[in-house]
N, C-alpha and C positions, 0 to 999 in steps of 0.2 A: 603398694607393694614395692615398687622402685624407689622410691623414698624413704622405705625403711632399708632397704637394700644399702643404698646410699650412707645413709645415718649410720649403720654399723661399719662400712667401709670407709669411711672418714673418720669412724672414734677409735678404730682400732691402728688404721695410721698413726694417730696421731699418740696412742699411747704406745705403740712402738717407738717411734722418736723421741717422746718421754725416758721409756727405757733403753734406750742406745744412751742419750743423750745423759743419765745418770750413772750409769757404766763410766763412759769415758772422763768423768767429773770426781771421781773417788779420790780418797784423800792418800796422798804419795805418788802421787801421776805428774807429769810434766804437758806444757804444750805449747808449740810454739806457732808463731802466727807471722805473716806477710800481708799487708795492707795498704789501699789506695786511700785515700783521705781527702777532706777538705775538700768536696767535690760543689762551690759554688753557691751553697746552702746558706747563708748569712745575712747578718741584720746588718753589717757594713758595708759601707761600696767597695767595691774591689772586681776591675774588669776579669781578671783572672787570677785564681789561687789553687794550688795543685800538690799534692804529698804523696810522696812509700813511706813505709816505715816497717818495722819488725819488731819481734816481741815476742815475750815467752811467761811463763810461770809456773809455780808448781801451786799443788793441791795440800792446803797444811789439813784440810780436813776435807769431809764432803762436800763438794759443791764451792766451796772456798778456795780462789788462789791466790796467793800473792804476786805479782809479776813487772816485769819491768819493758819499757818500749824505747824508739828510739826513730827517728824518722828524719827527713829532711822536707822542707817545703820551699815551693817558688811563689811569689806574690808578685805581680807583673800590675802596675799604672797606682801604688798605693806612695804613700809622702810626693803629692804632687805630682805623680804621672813618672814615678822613680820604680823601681823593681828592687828587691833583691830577695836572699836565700836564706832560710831557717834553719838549724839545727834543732832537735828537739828532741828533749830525752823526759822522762819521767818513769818514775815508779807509785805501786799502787795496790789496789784489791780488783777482784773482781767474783763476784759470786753470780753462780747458775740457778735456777728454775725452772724444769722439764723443756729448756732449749733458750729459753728464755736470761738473758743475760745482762747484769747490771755492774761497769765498769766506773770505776775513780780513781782519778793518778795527780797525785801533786806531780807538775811538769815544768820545767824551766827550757827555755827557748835559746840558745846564744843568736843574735838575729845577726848574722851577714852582713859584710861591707855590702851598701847600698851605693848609685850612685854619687852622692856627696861624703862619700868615706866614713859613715857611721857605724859604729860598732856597738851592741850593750848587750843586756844581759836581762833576760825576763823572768818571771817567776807566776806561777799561776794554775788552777784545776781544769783538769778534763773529764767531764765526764759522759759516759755513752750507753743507751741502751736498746738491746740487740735482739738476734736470734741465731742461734747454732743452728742450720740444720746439715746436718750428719748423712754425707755421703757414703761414710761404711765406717766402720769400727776406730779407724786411725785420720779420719778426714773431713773438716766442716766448713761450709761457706756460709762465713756471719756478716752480713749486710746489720748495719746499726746507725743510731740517729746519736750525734756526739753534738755536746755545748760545752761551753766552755770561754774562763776571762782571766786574762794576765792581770794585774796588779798594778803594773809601772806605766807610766806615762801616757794615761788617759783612755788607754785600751778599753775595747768595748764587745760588752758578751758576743758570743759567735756560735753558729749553731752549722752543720757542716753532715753529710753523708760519707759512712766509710764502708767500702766492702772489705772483708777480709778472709783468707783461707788459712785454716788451722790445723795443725797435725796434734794429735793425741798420743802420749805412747806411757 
């Protein structure tokens, strides 16, 4: 009896959040989002790596948005025990599934003077897949698994934790 108890109260949750969750994903919605990133996660050495970033997009259809981000990172002991700061912008898609969420951004990088005065410019995909869950009608905390590989200069796939809070409106 507690088990079926159970079963019903865990499937009805869960299609609740479903339905919030395709609510706030209709097409002509906007949402914007605030995010920690690159939380140590990676197939390259790197004693520490750390990002915010922001971001938003709109709904061109159900469950469809299109959106753009923008963030900054610190990489601390990488080019030989050197440090410096990321700029990082990209645009992209991102489509839902009952909370469930699948993110891709062509992203270019401006990489920061480092210490030996290096400056360039990178080019490369992101992509991350997540979950919304939906604190109320206008609010969601999406924890996601991002990878992701620049292009230039021998750069090596990276796979990274981001948590992020999103506003619906």
């Amino acid at each position: 009896m507690i088990k079926k108890i159970i079963l019903v109260t865990v499937s009805a949750l869960l299609f609740t959040v479903g339905a919030v969750a395709q609510s706030q994903t209709e097409a002509k919605r906007f949402f914007l989002n605030a995010e920690l990133s690159n939380l140590n996660l990676k197939f390259t050495p790197a004693p520490f790596e750390f990002g915010v970033g922001a971001g938003g997009g709109f709904f061109v259809i159900d469950n469809l948005a299109v959106r753009a981000q923008a963030g900054v990172r610190f990489m601390a002991g990488q080019d030989g025990g050197n440090s410096h700061t990321n700029v990082d912008f990209g645009v992209g898609g991102r489509y839902y599934l009952k909370g469930i969420f699948l993110d891709a951004l062509f992203q270019g990088a401006n990489i920061g003077v480092n210490s030996k005065g290096h400056r360039k410019l990178e080019v490369g995909v992101r992509g991350a897949l997540g979950y919304a869950f939906f604190l109320n009608d206008h609010v969601s905390l999406e924890p996601a698994v991002t990878f992701g590989k620049f292009f230039m200069d021998g750069s090596k796939f990276q796979a990274g934790l981001n948590a992020a809070f999103s506003f619906y409106f």
